[in-house]
Every structure is written in structure tokens, then in C-alpha cells.
C-alpha positions, 0 to 999 in steps of 0.5 A: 725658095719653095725647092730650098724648103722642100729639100730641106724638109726631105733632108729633116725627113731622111735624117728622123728615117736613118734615126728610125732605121739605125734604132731599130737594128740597135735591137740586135746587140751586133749594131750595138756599134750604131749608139754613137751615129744614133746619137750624132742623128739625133743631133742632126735631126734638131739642128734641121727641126730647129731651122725648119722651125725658126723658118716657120715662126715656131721657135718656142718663146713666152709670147703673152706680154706682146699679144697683149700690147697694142697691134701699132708696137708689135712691130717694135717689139719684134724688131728688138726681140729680132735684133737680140735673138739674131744676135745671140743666134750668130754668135752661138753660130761663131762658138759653134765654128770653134768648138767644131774646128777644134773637134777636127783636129782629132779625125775621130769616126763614127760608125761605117767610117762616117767622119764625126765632124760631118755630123758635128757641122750641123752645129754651126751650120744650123745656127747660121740658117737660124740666124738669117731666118731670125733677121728675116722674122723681125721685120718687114721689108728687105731693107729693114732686115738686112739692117737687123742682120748686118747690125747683129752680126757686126754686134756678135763679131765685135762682142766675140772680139772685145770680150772681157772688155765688155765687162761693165756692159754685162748687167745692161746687156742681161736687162736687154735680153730680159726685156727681149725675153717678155716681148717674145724673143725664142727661148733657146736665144734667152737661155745661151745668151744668158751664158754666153753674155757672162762668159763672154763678160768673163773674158771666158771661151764660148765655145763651151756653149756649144760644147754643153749642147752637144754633149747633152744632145747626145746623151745616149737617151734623147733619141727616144724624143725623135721617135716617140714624138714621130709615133704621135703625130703618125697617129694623130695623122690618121683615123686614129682619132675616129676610131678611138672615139667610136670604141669608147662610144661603144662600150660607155655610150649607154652609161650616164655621162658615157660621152663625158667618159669618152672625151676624158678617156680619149684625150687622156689616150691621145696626149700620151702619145702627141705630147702635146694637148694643143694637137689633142684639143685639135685632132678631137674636138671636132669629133667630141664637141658635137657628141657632147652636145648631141647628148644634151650637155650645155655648150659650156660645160661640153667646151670646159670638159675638152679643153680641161681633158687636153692635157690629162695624158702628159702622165701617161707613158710614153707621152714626151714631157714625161720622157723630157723630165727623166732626161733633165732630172736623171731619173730613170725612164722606167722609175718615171713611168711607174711613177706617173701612172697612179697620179695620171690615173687619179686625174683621168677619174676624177675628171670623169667623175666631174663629167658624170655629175655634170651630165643633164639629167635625161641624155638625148639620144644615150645608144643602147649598149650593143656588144655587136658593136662594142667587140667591132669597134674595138676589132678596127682600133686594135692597132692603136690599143696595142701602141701604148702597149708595145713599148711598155712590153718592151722596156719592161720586159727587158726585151729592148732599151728605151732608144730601140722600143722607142723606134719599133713603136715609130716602126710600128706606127707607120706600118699599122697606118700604112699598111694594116688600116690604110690611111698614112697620109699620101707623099705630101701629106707624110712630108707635111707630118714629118715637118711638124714633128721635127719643128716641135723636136727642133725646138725642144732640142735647141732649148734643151742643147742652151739650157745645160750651158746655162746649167753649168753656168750656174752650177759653177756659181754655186747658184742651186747650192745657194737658192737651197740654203735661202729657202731652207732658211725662209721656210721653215716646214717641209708643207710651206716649202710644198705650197710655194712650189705649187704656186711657183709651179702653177704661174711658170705652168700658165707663162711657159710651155711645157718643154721649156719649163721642164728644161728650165726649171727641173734643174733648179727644183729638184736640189731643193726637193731633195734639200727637204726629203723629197724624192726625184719622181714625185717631184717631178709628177708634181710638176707636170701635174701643175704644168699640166694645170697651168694649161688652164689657168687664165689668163694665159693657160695655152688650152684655152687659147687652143680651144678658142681657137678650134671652136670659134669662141671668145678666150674668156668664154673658154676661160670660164668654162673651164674653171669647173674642171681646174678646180677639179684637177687643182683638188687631184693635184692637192692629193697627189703632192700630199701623197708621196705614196701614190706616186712611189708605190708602183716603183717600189713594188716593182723593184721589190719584184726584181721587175723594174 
């Protein structure tokens, strides 16, 4: 079992190298003619990413009502999210086999000759190892779990067969995946399943399911996903993280509140480029937590301020959530960018701000400022100052489009880590890096690939359209409609993470926001902005479970020490929604500039 996971992480680590190869060369415009295999390797990569993740318990899922029951129905309750998710799973696997068996008919070709349907079997192949994998999750004991796998798939196949027949069964099985989604079931299974009960109900083809994934995962932007989440977790692999820190030490240390400048400033930095403010909270808490307490801030205060400056760069670019809500939205990346980066750079100072205040009143051990030291430490973090810096000169100045800037940041990443400061990983440990990066795209590109059959479900049922014209009709301003998508943003940011809330709720808000004037990209800071604050909020907000977790202390403690700094990012989230033109100043700016 041992040599099938490591040929299968090789295999997820040839494909994201072909991706950064094939990326790379698309710079010049004679590999132009590699769009379309990019597209199809970006497929690859999240099939493989999803079935290395659903090997590893790390399909995305809403998870807090079964931590919350007692430990003897955990078992149950994974036996029925199992039973549902490898249900759905197998026949996602059986449309799949059909959307692909169709598509062979036509012999079309990628580039080099590379048969189309070669990397279009990934489709099916892929839910069919999620499948089993799901089954052997959900219990204990060979025996058991060859029962859920037998039970689900006979359950697919029959389900397939019957069709419209199961008509009178469509509201019992949704209230079965509802019931299957609070108990945990992955996200990606709620979503397709949901479409594929109603078509299926319908006497409709599910094999549309599939077709909807494949389109959308081939959408011509989605590999920048792949490559930027690459560049993160190299970086965040590395000394990159010692490094930072100790030049934002040099050039702030000496100031009151220095170290709580220095957290703000390098998790705001780190987020951008993990994505993610678990690895932040991870990677650097080990190395702030003792300055802040050295410095003489109380544990409380030290433990609130990392975990609230976690996730304060999901609004820098190229940070993923940003990346992710441009796709979903059709927002243009660069409009999206410009956008965000007022509003992120409210919420780093204001955060800064609170960590100054905070700060007692005589610092122990405040360093001397030392230009010496301060012009050295910023010499051995020059490569990483420069990333953020690369693709942003990039795009920007029209010397690459997003997929290709995406790549050589990747490209560059590894070069600096490997060959200019020396610390990549060895073999193994690179090995390991790539596994989690494509766990974590695995997992959003399955949600995403099921959320759009949902989508057109949806669209074809007027439901955006309908959910526009109730609450036209239910609120009456366009402040009140504001402080209920606050609110509704804030719970689904504390219940979800923040991929599947993007991939979720973005297509269902943004008809609305326009319904009521709003513009597509303050929409959409305002809601990683809440997303970003449900990472805090109790009692289920992910930071202080990460934080919890890193520091060996109770959720509540964590949970309390934090409420400082949410109520300091709640007041930049206030301004931010009642000041569209912090967010729409940069883009017109450089749209009148002819820049953008």
C-alpha cells in the first residue's frame, strides 16, 4: 500500500512539474498552442490532488456538528456520511464513464498529438479511487467497509437505472444529504449530489454532472490555482519564514509595539502567498509567540494578535481566495487584485494599530535600531520580498498573462529555495510539500468541478433570478440588504472554510449585489472580508481551533483572546462595506491610466 502512495504522489508531482513546465514555455507566443494541454493538466492535477486527499481524510467538509457530538455516535455518524458520500461518489464515477465514453467518439487531440480522452479519463478514474477510499473512511473493520462499498455502489447503479422512477424519493433523499452534510460528509458529494438527485428525479442525463466539471475545471484561468498554491507552500517549506520575521525585527523592533508590527506585517505577507491562514498561524507562531512574550505582552494578548493576524492577507494578491472569487465571480483578476488592496491595507493597520495600543507600557528587551542589521536582514530576505513583486510586474506590466506569471513565480520560488538560499526540502521532504499542495487544490478543484453542475441546476430554475426578486421585495434599502449579507456572510464565514464558501455562495450573491447597484469587486471584498473574520468568530471560527492547536491551549481561552482583534477587524469590515470607494478607487485609477 506504501509503494501505490508514493507512485501515486509522484504521479501528482509529475503532473503539477508538466503544469510548471508547459506554464512557463506559454510565455513565448509559439507555445501558445499548449493552452488547451495546461487546461487538461490542471484537470489531471485535481483529480489526482482529489484522490490523494480523500486518501488522506482531507476532502473539505463542515465538520462542527460531529465534533460536537459525543465520542460513542462518531462512529455513526461517519458511517452515514460514508454510506452518502461514497454513494454519490460512484455515481459521479458512472456519469463520469459516460460523458467520457462519449467524448471518444470524436478522437480530438491535444497538443504533441496527446489524445484528448487520455487526460478526460482522469474523470472517471479518479472518482472511482474516491469512491473506495470514501468506503474505507467511514468505518472500522474490513468487513464493514466492504458493506458500505457494496451497499453504495449497488445503491448508484440501481439509482442510475431507475431514474425518474425515484421521483417520489427526491425530497427524502435531499433531506438525507442534509442530514449527511451537518454530520460531515465532503462538500464536493453535498454539492453533485444535490444536482445529480434532481436530475436523476427528472428522468434527466448525469452525465452533465461531469460535463459541468470539466468545462469549469478547464477554464483557461484555473491553473494559476495549481501554481500560485505551489509558490506558497515552497515558501512556506523554507526558511522563509525566519527570515521575514527577523527583517521586519530589524527595521521595527526598536519602535513601541515593534513586535506587534512585526506579527501583523509577516502573517498579512505569509497568508498572501499560502492562501491559507491555518499554515500561516503554523509556520510562524512558533517564531512570534516567544517575541511577543519576550517583549513583555501578556500570553493573552500575544495569543489573540497571531491568531487574529492569521488570515489578514486573503486580500493581498496573489493570495488563492482572491484568485478563486475572480474565477467564480468573472471578475477580472487584475480588477480584483487592485481592488482588494486598499481594503487588505486598512485591515493590516488597523490591526497594527490595536497591537500598539496593546503593547505594556515599558518593553522588555525593545533592540536598539541598527541600520547594519536592519540593511543585512533585509540583503538575506530579498528573494522573498521580490515574489510578491514578480507576478504583479508581470501582469501588470503586460509582460505575461496570469497562467504564465503564475508559473514563473512557481519557477521562481523553487529556483530561489533551491539554488540562491539553499534550504528546499531534500527528495522526500519536497515529495511531502507537493502532497499537500495538491491535497488542498485537489480539494478545491473537486468542490468547484460540483458546485457549477449545481450552478446550472439552479440557473435553469430560475433560483438566483427568484432569490433576487424576494429580497428586492423583503428589504427595502440598499443599507438593510448590506447588513443581512454581512451577517449571512459572518455565519457562513465561521461554518465553512473559505474555498467552499467562495465556490458556493459567490454565484448566489453577486445577481443580488447587482440587483441593489453593487459593484462585482466590492462584493466580493466584502465577502472574504467576512470570511476572513469568520476565521474568528466562536464558536467555530477555524483560526482558534488552529491556534488551539499550535499553542496547546483550551479553544475558549483562544476563543477569548481573541475577541480584541475581531472587534477591531469587525470595525475595518464596517468601513470597507460602507465605503465602496476604498475598493473601487485603485481599478478606476488605473483604468483611466490605460494601466490595468
Amino acid at each position: 500500500m506504501r509503494l501505490l502512495h508514493r507512485l501515486e504522489n509522484l504521479l501528482l508531482a509529475a503532473t503539477l512539474a508538466a503544469l510548471l513546465v508547459f506554464g512557463v514555455a506559454s510565455v513565448y507566443p509559439a507555445w501558445a498552442v499548449a493552452d488547451e494541454l495546461i487546461r487538461h493538466l490542471t484537470l489531471l492535477a485535481g483529480m489526482v490532488g482529489g484522490m490523494v486527499a480523500a486518501r488522506d481524510g482531507q476532502l473539505l467538509a463542515m465538520g462542527a456538528v460531529v465534533q460536537a457530538l459525543p465520542r460513542r455516535l462518531r462512529a455513526g455518524a461517519a458511517l452515514v456520511t460514508g454510506l452518502v458520500a461514497t454513494a454519490i461518489a460512484a455515481l459521479l464515477a458512472l456519469a463520469a464513464w459516460q460523458f467520457v465514453r462519449e467524448e471518444a467518439a470524436t478522437g480530438s487531440t491535444l497538443a504533441f498529438g496527446i489524445p484528448r480522452i487520455a487526460l478526460q479519463a482522469a474523470l472517471p478514474a479518479g472518482f472511482a479511487v474516491i469512491t473506495l477510499r470514501l468506503a474505507w473512511r467511514s468505518a472500522e473493520g474490513t468487513g464493514l467497509r466492504l458493506l458500505v462499498l457494496v451497499a453504495a455502489v449497488t445503491g448508484a447503479v440501481v439509482a442510475e437505472r431507475l431514474g425518474a422512477d425515484l421521483a417520489m424519493l427526491r425530497v427524502p433523499l435531499l433531506l438525507l444529504l442534509a442530514l449527511a452534510t451537518a454530520l460531515g460528509a465532503p462538500i464536493f458529494t453535498v454539492l453533485a449530489g444535490v444536482a445529480l438527485i434532481w436530475f436523476l428525479t427528472a428522468g434527466d442525463p448525469i452525465a452533465s454532472v461531469p460535463l459541468d466539471h470539466y468545462d469549469q475545471v478547464t477554464n483557461p484561468l484555473l491553473a494559476t490555482l495549481p501554481l500560485f498554491t505551489l509558490a506558497g507552500y515552497v515558501v512556506a517549506a523554507t526558511g522563509a519564514a525566519r527570515r521575514l520575521v527577523r527583517l521586519l525585527r530589524a527595521w521595527t523592533g526598536h519602535l513601541r509595539g515593534g513586535p506587534a508590527v512585526v506579527t501583523v506585517l509577516a502573517c498579512a505577507f505569509f497568508t498572501a502567498f499560502t492562501g491559507g491562514s491555518g499554515v500561516t498561524i503554523l509556520a510562524l507562531g512558533g517564531l512570534l509567540m516567544p517575541i511577543l512574550l519576550s517583549s513583555g505582552y501578556r500570553e493573552q494578548t500575544a495569543l489573540g494578535l497571531v491568531t487574529g493576524a492569521g488570515s489578514l492577507g486573503v486580500l493581498f494578491a496573489p493570495c488563492l481566495p482572491l484568485i478563486l472569487y475572480s474565477i467564480v465571480a468573472q471578475v477580472p483578476m487584475t480588477t480584483m487584485f487592485l481592488g482588494a488592496a486598499l481594503p487588505g491595507l486598512l485591515l493590516v493597520l488597523l490591526a497594527a494599530a490595536w497591537g500598539v495600543l496593546a503593547s505594556p507600557p515599558v518593553e522588555q528587551r525593545r533592540r536598539r535600531f541598527s541600520l547594519r542589521r536592519a540593511l543585512v536582514a533585509t540583503w538575506r530576505a530579498k528573494w522573498e520580498l521580490l515574489l510578491p513583486v514578480l507576478p504583479l510586474t508581470l501582469i501588470f506590466g503586460g509582460f505575461a498573462l496570469p497562467v504564465p506569471a503564475a508559473a514563473l513565480t512557481a519557477a521562481f520560488a523553487l529556483f530561489a529555495a533551491a539554488a540562491l538560499n539553499r534550504d528546499l526540502p531534500r527528495a522526500a521532504g519536497l515529495l511531502e510539500v507537493v502532497r499537500e499542495c495538491g491535497a488542498l487544490v485537489g480539494g478545491i478543484l473537486l468542490i468547484l468541478g460540483a458546485a457549477m453542475g449545481l450552478t446550472n441546476l439552479l440557473i435553469t430554475a430560475h433560483v438566483p433570478d427568484r432569490l433576487t426578486e424576494w429580497i428586492g421585495a423583503t428589504l427595502d434599502s440598499r443599507w438593510l440588504f448590506l447588513l443581512a449579507l454581512n451577517l449571512f456572510l459572518l455565519a457562513v464565514g465561521c461554518l465553512m472554510d473559505i474555498f467552499s464558501a467562495i465556490i458556493v455562495i459567490a454565484p448566489l450573491v453577486v445577481p443580488v449585489g447587482l440587483a441593489f447597484g453593487m459593484d462585482p469587486v466590492h462584493l466580493g471584498v466584502i465577502l472574504l472580508a467576512n470570511l476572513e473574520l469568520g476565521y474568528l468568530t466562536p464558536p467555530v471560527g477555524l483560526n482558534l481551533f488552529m491556534s488551539a492547536a499550535r499553542f496547546g491551549r483550551p479553544v475558549l481561552k483562544v476563543a477569548r483572546a481573541s475577541l480584541p482583534m475581531l472587534a477591531v477587524l469587525a470595525a475595518g469590515l464596517v468601513a470597507i462595506t460602507a465605503l465602496p470607494e476604498l475598493t473601487l478607487a485603485l481599478p478606476r485609477w488605473f483604468a483611466a491610466a490605460g494601466l490595468e
